[in-house]
N, C-alpha and C positions, 0 to 999 in steps of 0.2 A: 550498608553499602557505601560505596564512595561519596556518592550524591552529596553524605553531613559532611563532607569537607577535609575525612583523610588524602593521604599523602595514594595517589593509584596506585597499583601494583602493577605487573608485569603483564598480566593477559589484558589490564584496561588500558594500559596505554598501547601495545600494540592497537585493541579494537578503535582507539582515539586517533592513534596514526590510520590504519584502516579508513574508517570514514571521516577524516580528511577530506582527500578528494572530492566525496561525495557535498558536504557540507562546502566547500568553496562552489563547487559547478553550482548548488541550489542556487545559494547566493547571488553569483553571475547571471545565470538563467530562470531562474523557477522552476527547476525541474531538473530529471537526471535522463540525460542521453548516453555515455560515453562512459565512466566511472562505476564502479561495479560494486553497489551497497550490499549485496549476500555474500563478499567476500567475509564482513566481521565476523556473520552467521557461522559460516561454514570454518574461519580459525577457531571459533568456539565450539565448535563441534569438534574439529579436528584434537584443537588442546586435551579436551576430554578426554577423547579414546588415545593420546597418547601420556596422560598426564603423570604419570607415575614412572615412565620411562624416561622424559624427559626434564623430569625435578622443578615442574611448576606446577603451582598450587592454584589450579583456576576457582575453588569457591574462595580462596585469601581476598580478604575484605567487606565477607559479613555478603556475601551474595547468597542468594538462592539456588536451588538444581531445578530444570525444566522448564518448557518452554514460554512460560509467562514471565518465569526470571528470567530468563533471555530475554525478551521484549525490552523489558526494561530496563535492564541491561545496556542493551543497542544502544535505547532510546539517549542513556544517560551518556555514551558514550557518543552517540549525536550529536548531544549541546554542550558538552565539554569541545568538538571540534569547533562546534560554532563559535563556543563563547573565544577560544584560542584563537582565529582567526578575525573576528570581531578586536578582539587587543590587541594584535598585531596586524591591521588591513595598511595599517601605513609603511609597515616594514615588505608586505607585500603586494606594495601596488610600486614602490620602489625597485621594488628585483623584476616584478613585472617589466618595468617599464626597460632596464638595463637589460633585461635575457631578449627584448624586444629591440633592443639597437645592436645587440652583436657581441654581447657581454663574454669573458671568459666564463670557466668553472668557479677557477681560482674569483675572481672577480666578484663575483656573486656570492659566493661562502665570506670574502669580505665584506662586500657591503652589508650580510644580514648578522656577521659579527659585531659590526661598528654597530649596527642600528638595534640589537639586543645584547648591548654589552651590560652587564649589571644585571639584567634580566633572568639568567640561568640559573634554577636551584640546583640542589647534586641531585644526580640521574645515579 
């Protein structure tokens, strides 16, 4: 699995964006109100039953089929948001604080360019 430190693939980093959100709310609050963690479940579910139509390879990267490998799965794509968010808390407590005084769009796509400049592998 991804976990030894390949390069993710395409259904982990969707699930990494996925729960996102979830892993910043924890963070902030301890808990999840408002952000919706069975969304990663249900793309992985969904990827499956279209995976051959769509030309993505949801086991790519030495995963498992079923629902323990899902678990775990999630789970790794859990702490991959966390750890993401944990190395960049200063580039978003920054935009926070900007989208909080009246920021543009544009403005904001700046400031998290300047402040992850050098930081971007190829996508």
């Amino acid at each position: 699995p991804q976990a030894g430190g390949g390069q993710p693939r395409l259904a982990d980093r969707v699930l990494v964006w996925l729960l996102s959100p979830v892993a910043a709310e924890v963070a902030a609050y301890g808990d999840v109100t408002i952000s919706r963690p069975a969304l990663a479940a249900q793309f992985l579910q969904a990827a499956r039953r279209r995976e051959a139509s769509a030309g993505v390879d949801v086991q790519e990267g030495g995963w498992g089929e079923g629902e323990e490998a899902d678990e775990v799965r999630l789970r790794w794509a859990f702490g991959e948001a966390k750890r993401l968010l944990a190395a960049n808390a200063a580039a978003q407590q920054a935009l926070q604080d900007q989208m909080a005084a009246g920021a543009s769009v544009g403005g904001s796509v700046l400031l998290l360019e300047e402040r992850l400049k050098g930081r971007w592998g190829s996508v």
